[in-house]
TORKOL-4160 file (C-alpha; in steps of 0.2 Angstrom, whole numbers, padded with zeros to 4 digits, m for minus):
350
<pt num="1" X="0002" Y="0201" Z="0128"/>
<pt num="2" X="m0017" Y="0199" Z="0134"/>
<pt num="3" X="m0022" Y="0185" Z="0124"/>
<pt num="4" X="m0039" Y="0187" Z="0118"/>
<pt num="5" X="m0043" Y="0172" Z="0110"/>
<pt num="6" X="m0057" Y="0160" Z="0116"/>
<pt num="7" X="m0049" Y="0147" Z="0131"/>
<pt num="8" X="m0053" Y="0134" Z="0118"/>
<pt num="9" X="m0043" Y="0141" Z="0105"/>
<pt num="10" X="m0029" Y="0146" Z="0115"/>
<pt num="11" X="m0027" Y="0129" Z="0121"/>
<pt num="12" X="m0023" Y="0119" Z="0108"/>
<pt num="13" X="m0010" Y="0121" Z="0095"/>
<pt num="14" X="m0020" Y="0117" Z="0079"/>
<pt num="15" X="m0019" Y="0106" Z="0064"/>
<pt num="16" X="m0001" Y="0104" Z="0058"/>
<pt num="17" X="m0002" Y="0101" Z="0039"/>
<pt num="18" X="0011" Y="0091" Z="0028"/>
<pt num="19" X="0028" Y="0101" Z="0024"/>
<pt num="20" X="0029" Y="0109" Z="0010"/>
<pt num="21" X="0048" Y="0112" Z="0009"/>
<pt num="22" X="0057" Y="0125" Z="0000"/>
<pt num="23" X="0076" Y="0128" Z="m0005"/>
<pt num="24" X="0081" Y="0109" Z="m0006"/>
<pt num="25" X="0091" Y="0106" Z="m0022"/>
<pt num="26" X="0084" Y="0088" Z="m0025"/>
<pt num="27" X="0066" Y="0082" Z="m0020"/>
<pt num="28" X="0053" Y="0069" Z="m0022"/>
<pt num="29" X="0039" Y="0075" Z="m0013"/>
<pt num="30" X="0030" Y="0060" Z="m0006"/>
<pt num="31" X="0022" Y="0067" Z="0009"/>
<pt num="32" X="0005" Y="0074" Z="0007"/>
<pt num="33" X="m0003" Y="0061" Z="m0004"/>
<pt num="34" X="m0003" Y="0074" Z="m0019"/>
<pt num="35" X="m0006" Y="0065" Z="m0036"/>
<pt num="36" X="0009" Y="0065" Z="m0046"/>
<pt num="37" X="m0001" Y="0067" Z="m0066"/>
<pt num="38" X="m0009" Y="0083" Z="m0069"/>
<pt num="39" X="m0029" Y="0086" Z="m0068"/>
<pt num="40" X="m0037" Y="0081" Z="m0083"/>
<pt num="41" X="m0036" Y="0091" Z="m0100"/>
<pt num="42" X="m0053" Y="0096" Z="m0099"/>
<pt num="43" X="m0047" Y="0107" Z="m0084"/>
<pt num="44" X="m0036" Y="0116" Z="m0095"/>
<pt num="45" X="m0048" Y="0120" Z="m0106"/>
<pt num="46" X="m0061" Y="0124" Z="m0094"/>
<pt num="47" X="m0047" Y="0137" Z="m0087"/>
<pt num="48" X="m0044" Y="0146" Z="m0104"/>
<pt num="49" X="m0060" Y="0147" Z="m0109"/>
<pt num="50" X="m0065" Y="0155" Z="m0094"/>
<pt num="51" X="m0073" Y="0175" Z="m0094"/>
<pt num="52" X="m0062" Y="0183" Z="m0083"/>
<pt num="53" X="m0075" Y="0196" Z="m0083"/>
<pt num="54" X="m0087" Y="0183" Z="m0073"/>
<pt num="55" X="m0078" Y="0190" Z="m0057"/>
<pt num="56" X="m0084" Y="0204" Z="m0054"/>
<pt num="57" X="m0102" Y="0195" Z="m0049"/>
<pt num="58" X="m0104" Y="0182" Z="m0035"/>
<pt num="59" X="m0104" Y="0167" Z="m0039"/>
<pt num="60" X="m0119" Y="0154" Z="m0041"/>
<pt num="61" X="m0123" Y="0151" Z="m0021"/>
<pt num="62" X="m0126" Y="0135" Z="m0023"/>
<pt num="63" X="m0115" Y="0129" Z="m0034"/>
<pt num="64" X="m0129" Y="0123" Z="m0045"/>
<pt num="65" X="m0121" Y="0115" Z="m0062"/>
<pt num="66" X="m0107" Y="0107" Z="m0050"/>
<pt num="67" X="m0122" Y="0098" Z="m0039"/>
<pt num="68" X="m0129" Y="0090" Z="m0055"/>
<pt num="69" X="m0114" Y="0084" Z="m0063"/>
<pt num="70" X="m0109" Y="0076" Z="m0047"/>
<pt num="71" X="m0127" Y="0069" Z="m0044"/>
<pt num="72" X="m0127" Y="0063" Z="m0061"/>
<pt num="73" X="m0107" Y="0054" Z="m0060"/>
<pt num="74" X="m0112" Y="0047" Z="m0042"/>
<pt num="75" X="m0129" Y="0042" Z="m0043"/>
<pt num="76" X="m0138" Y="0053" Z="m0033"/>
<pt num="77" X="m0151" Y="0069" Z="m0033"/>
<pt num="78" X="m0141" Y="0087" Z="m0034"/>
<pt num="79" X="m0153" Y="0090" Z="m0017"/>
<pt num="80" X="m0141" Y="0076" Z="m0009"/>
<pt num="81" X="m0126" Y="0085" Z="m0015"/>
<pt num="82" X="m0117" Y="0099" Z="m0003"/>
<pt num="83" X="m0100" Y="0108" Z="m0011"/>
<pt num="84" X="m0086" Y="0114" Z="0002"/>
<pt num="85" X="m0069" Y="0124" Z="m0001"/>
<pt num="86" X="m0061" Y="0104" Z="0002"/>
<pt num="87" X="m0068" Y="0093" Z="0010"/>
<pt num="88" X="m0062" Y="0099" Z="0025"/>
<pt num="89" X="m0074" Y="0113" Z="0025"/>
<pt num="90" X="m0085" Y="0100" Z="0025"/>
<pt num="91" X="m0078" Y="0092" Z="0040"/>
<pt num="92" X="m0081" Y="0110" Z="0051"/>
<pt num="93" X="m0097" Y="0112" Z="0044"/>
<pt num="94" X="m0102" Y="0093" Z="0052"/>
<pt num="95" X="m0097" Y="0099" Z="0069"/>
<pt num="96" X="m0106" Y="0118" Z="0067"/>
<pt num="97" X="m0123" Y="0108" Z="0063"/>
<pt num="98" X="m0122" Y="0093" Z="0072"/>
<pt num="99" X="m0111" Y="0095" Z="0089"/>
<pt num="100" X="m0117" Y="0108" Z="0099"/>
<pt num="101" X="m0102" Y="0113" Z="0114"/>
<pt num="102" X="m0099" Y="0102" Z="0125"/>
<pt num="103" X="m0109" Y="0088" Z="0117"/>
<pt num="104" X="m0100" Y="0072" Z="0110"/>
<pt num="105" X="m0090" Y="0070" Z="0096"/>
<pt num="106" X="m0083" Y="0052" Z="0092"/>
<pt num="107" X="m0070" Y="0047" Z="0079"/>
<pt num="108" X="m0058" Y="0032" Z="0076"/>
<pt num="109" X="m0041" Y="0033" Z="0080"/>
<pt num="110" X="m0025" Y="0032" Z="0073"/>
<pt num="111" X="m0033" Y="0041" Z="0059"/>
<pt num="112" X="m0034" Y="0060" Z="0054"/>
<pt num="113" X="m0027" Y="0071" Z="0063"/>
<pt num="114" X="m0037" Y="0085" Z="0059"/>
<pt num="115" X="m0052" Y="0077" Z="0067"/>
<pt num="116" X="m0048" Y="0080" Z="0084"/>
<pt num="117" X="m0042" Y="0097" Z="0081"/>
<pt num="118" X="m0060" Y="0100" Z="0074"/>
<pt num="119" X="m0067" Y="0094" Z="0092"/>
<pt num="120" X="m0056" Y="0107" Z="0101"/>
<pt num="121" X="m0062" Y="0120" Z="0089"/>
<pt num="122" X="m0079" Y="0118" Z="0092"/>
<pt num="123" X="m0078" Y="0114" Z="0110"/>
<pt num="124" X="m0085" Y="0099" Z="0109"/>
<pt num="125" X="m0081" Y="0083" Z="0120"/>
<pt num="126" X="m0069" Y="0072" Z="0110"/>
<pt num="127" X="m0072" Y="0055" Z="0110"/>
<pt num="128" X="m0057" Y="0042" Z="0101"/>
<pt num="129" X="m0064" Y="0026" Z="0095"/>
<pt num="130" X="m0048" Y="0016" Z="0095"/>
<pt num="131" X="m0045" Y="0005" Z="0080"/>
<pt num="132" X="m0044" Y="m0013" Z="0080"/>
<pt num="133" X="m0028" Y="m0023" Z="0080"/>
<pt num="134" X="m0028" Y="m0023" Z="0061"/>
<pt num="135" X="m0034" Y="m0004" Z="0061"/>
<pt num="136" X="m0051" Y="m0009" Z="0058"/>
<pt num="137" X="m0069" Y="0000" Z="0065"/>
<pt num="138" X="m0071" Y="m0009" Z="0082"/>
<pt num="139" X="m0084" Y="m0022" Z="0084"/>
<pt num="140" X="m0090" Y="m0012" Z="0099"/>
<pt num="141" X="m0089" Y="0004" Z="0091"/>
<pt num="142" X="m0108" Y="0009" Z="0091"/>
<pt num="143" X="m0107" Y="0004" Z="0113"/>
<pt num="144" X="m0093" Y="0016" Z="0114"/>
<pt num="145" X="m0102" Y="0030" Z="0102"/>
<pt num="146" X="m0120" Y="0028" Z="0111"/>
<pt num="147" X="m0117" Y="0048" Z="0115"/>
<pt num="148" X="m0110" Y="0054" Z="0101"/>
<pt num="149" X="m0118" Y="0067" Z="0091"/>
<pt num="150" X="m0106" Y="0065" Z="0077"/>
<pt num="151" X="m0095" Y="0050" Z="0073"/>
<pt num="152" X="m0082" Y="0054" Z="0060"/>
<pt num="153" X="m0071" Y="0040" Z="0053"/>
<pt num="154" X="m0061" Y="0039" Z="0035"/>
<pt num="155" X="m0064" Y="0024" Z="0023"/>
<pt num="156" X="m0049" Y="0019" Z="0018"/>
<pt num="157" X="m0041" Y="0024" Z="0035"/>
<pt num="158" X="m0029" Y="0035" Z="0034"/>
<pt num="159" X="m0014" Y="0038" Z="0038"/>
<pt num="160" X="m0013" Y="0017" Z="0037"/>
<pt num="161" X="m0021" Y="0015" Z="0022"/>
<pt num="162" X="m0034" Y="0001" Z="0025"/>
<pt num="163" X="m0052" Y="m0001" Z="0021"/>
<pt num="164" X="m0061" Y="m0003" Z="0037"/>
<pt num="165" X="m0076" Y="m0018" Z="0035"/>
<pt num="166" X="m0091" Y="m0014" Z="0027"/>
<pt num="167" X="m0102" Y="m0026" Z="0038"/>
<pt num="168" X="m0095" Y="m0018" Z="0053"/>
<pt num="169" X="m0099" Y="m0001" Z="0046"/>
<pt num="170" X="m0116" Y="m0004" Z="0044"/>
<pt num="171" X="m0118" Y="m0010" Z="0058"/>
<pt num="172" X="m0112" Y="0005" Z="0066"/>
<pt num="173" X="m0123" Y="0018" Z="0055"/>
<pt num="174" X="m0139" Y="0006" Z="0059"/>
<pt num="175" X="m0135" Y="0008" Z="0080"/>
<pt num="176" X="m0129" Y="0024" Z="0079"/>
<pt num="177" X="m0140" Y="0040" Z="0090"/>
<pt num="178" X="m0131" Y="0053" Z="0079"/>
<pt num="179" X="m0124" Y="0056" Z="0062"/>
<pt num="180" X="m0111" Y="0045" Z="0054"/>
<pt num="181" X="m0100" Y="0053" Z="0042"/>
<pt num="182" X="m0089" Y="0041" Z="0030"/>
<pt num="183" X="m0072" Y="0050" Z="0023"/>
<pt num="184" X="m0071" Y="0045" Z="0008"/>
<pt num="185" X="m0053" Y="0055" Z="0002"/>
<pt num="186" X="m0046" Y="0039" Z="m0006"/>
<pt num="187" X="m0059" Y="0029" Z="m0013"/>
<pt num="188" X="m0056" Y="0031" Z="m0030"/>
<pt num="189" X="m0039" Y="0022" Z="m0026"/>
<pt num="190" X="m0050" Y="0006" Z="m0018"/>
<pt num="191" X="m0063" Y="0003" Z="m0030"/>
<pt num="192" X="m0076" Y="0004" Z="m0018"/>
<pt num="193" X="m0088" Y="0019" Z="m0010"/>
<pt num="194" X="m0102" Y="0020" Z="0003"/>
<pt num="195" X="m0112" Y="0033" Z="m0006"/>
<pt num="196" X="m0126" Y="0022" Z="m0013"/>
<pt num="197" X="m0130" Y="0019" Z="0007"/>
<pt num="198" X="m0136" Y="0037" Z="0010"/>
<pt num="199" X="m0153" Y="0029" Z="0005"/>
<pt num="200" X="m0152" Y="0016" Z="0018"/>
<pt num="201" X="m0149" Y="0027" Z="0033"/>
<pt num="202" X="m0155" Y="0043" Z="0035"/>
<pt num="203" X="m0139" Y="0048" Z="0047"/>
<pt num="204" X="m0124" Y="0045" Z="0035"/>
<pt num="205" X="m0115" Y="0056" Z="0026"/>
<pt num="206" X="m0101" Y="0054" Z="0014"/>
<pt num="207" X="m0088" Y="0065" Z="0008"/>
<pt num="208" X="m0075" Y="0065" Z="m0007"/>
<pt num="209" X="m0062" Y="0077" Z="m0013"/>
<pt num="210" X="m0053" Y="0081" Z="m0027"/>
<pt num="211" X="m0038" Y="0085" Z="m0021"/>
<pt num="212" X="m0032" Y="0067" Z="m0023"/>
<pt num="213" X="m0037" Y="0055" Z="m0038"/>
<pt num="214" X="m0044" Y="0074" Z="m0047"/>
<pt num="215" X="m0027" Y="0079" Z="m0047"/>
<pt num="216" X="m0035" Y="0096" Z="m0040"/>
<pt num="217" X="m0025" Y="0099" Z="m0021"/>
<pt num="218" X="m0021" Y="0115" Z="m0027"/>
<pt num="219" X="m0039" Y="0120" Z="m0030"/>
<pt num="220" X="m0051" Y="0114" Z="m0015"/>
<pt num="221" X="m0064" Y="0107" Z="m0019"/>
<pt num="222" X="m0075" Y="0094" Z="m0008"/>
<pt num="223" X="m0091" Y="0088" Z="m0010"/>
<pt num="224" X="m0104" Y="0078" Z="0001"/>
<pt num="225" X="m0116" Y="0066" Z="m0001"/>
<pt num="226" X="m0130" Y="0064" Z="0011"/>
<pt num="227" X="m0151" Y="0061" Z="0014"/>
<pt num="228" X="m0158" Y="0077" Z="0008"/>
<pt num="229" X="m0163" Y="0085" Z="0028"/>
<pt num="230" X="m0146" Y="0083" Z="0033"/>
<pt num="231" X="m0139" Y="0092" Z="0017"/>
<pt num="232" X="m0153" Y="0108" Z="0022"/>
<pt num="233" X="m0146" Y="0106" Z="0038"/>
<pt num="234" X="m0129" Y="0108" Z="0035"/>
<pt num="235" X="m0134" Y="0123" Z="0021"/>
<pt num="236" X="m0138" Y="0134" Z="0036"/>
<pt num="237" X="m0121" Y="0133" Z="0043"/>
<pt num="238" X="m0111" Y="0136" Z="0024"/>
<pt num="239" X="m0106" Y="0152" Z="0018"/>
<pt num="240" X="m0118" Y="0158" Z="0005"/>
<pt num="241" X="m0104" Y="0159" Z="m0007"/>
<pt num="242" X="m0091" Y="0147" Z="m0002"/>
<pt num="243" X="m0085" Y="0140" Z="m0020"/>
<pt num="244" X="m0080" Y="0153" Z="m0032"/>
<pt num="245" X="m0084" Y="0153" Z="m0048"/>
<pt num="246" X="m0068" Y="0148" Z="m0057"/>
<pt num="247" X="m0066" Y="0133" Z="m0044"/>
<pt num="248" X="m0084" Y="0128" Z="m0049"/>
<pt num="249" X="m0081" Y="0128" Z="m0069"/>
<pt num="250" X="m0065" Y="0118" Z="m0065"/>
<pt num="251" X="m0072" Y="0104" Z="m0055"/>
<pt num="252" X="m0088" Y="0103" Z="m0067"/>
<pt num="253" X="m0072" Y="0101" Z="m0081"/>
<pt num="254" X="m0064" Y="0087" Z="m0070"/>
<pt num="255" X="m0080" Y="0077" Z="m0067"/>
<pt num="256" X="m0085" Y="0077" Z="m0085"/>
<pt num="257" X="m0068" Y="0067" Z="m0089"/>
<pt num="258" X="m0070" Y="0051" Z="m0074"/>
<pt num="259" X="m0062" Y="0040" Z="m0086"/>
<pt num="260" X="m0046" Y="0051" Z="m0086"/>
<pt num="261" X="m0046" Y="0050" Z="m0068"/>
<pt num="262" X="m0049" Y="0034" Z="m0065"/>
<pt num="263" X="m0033" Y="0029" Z="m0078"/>
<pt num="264" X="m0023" Y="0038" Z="m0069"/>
<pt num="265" X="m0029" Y="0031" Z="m0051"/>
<pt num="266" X="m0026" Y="0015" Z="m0061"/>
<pt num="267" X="m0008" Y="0019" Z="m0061"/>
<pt num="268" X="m0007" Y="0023" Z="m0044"/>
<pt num="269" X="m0015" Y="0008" Z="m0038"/>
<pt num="270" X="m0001" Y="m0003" Z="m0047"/>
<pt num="271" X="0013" Y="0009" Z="m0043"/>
<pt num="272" X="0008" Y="0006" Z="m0025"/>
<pt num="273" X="0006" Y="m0013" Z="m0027"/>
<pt num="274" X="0021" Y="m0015" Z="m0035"/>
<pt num="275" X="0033" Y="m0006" Z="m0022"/>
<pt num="276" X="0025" Y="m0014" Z="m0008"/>
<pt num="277" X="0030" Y="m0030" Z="m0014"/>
<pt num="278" X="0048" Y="m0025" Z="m0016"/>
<pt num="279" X="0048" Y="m0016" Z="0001"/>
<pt num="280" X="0041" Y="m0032" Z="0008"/>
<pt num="281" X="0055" Y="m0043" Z="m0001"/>
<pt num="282" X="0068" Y="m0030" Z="0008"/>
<pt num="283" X="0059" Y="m0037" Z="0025"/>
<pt num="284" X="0049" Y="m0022" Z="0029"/>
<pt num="285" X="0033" Y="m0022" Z="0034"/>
<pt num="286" X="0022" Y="m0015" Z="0024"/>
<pt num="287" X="0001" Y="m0014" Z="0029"/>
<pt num="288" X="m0012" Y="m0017" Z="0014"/>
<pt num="289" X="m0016" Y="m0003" Z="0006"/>
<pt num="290" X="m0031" Y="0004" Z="m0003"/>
<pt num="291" X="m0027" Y="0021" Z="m0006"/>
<pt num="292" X="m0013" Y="0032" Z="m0013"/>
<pt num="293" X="0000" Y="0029" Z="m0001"/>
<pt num="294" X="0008" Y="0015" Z="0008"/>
<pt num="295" X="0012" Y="0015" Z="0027"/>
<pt num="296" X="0029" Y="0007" Z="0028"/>
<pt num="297" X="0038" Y="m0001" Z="0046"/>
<pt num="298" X="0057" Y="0000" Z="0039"/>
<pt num="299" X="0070" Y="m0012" Z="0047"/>
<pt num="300" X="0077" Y="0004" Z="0057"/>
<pt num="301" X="0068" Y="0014" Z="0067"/>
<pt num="302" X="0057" Y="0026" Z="0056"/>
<pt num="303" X="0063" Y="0044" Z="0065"/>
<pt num="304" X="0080" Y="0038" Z="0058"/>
<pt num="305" X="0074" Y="0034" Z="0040"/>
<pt num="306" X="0063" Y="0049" Z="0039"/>
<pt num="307" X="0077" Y="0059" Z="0042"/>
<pt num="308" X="0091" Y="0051" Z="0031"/>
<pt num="309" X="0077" Y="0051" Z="0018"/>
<pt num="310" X="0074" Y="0069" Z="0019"/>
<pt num="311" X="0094" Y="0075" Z="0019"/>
<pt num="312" X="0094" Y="0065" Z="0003"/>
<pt num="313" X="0079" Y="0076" Z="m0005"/>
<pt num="314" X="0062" Y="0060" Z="0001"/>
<pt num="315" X="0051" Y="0070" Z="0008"/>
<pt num="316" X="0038" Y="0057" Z="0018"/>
<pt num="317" X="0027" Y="0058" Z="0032"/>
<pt num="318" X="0034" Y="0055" Z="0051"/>
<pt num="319" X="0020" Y="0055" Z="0066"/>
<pt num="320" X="0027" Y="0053" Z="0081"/>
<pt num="321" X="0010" Y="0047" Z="0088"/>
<pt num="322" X="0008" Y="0030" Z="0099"/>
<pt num="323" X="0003" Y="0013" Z="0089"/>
<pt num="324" X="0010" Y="0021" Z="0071"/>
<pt num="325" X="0028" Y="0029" Z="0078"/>
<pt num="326" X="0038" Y="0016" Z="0070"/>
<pt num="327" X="0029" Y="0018" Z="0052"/>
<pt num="328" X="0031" Y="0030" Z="0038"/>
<pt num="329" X="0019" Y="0034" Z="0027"/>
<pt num="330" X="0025" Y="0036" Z="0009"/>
<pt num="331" X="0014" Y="0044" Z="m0005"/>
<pt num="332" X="0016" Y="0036" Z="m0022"/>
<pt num="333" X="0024" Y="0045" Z="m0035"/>
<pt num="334" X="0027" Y="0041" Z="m0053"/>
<pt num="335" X="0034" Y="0025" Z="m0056"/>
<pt num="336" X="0051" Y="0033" Z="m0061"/>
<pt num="337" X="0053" Y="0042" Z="m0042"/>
<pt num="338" X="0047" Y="0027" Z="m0034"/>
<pt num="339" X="0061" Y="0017" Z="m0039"/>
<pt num="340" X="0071" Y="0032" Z="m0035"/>
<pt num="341" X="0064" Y="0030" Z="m0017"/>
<pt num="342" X="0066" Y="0010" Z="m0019"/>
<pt num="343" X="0086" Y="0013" Z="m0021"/>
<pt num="344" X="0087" Y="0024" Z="m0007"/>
<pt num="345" X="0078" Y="0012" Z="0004"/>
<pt num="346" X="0090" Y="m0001" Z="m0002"/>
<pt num="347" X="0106" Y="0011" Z="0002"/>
<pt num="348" X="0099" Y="0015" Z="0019"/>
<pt num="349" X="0096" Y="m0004" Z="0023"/>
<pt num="350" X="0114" Y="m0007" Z="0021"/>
């Protein structure tokens, strides 16, 4: 058949989410960093007292109640606030306003793999900022950026799970000629966030979902934080009526209950400490982790374990990609299927 896509778009093959599998009699699902406690019960209520009737209208365009609860959680005018359908909307809306074709797009690498797939997209010029040894920002990385319209790196990495250096961050937003956009996804699992420095640098932006800590995946929902002329910017390019109205009333209900949410990152966080510390005593290797899953180099090589783990119903994350093939990554779970995962570990070390 004629193929009447753009060359761009015919050339790559696309952004390859997580599984999510079907038919297995037994499964732990530990592969797409999904939180394993439900949304907050102000959700609930915010979902059965909504008017159904609501949806025959557009929604508010701009998302307006949303922007200042957010603004007023996070510290910062509803002018500095943008909503996206996840924050990967978010993410393609960067490239349409800032990377024109064939202009240069930077971003660090191992790290998301939807970011390149955004560069293809856009026809842009990719440009991989290699991590450090330790997966950290490169001190170099504003030299090897000097051209780049966009530079798009996630704090706390992922799919290593480590917070890249603040200093070194700075340091890069300060040198850098274009835009640097922060992905904060997991910084609710690291107790730290770069948002209050969008009024230090009028070329960052920051961006959070809900999906993870919210307990809202299902939802998507994103939000942004930046210097007031990029969020105009970036308006131009976002569908007029991008957030519907039921996704708006439920993540107004989520941010009114923080305090639920950070209980249950809480959770996480010691969850994740806590198996890391057995895995380690097992004689993997195990990197620090600040976010809600751990990346894991098992005692055999990590196809195998990925494998034998998924046969026995452990779903976790395999990428076959140089520097991180011989990892898994393992989202946590409650602490009950984490020590499920722990005995099976134990039985495939034997």
């Amino acid at each position: 058949m004629k193929n009447y896509a753009r060359e761009a778009i015919s050339k790559i093959g696309g952004y390859v989410p997580g599984e999510q599998p079907r038919g297995l009699k037994r499964l732990i699902k530990l592969n797409t960093n999904e939180n394993p406690y439900p949304p907050s019960p102000k959700v609930e209520e915010a979902l059965k007292s909504f008017d159904y009737r609501r949806l025959r209208l557009y929604p508010d365009p701009c998302a307006t109640e949303l922007r200042n609860t957010a603004a007023r959680v996070y510290g910062v005018k509803p002018e500095q606030v943008i909503c996206g359908n996840g924050s990967d909307e978010l993410l393609t809306i960067a490239l349409r306003t800032f990377v024109g074709e064939g202009e240069c797009y930077a971003y660090t690498e191992p790290s998301y793999s939807l970011y390149p797939v955004l560069s293809d997209i856009q026809g842009a010029k990719p440009l991989p900022i290699p991590l450090d040894e330790n997966f950290d920002i490169p001190e170099n990385a504003a030299e090897l950026a000097r051209d780049a319209k966009l530079i798009m790196l996630a704090r706390p990495n992922a799919p290593t799970g480590n917070l890249p250096d603040e200093e070194r961050l700075k340091e890069l937003c300060r040198k850098a000629n274009g835009v640097v956009w922060v992905d904060e996804a997991y910084a609710d699992f690291a107790g730290s966030s770069f948002i209050s420095e969008i009024a230090n640098y009028p070329n960052v932006i920051v961006s959070r979902t809900f999906s993870k800590s919210f307990s809202l995946a299902g939802l998507r929902i994103g939000l942004a934080f930046a210097p007031e002329a990029l969020i105009n910017e970036m308006n131009k390019v976002r569908d007029s009526y991008n957030i519907d109205f039921l996704t708006q009333a439920i993540a107004k209900a989520a941010l009114e209950d923080v305090e639920y949410m950070r209980a249950n990152a809480a959770k996480i966080c010691a969850t994740r400490d806590w198996l890391s510390e057995e895995l380690r005593k097992m004689g993997c290797k195990v990197l620090p982790s600040q976010s809600n899953f751990i990346f894991v180099k098992p005692n055999r090589p990590a196809s195998e374990i990925f494998t034998e783990l998924r046969k026995d119903g452990f779903i976790v994350r395999y990428f076959n990609l140089p520097r991180i093939s011989e990892f898994i990554r393992v989202t946590m779970g409650t602490r009950e299927d984490m020590e499920s995962f722990l005995e099976e570990m134990r039985q495939l070390d034997k």
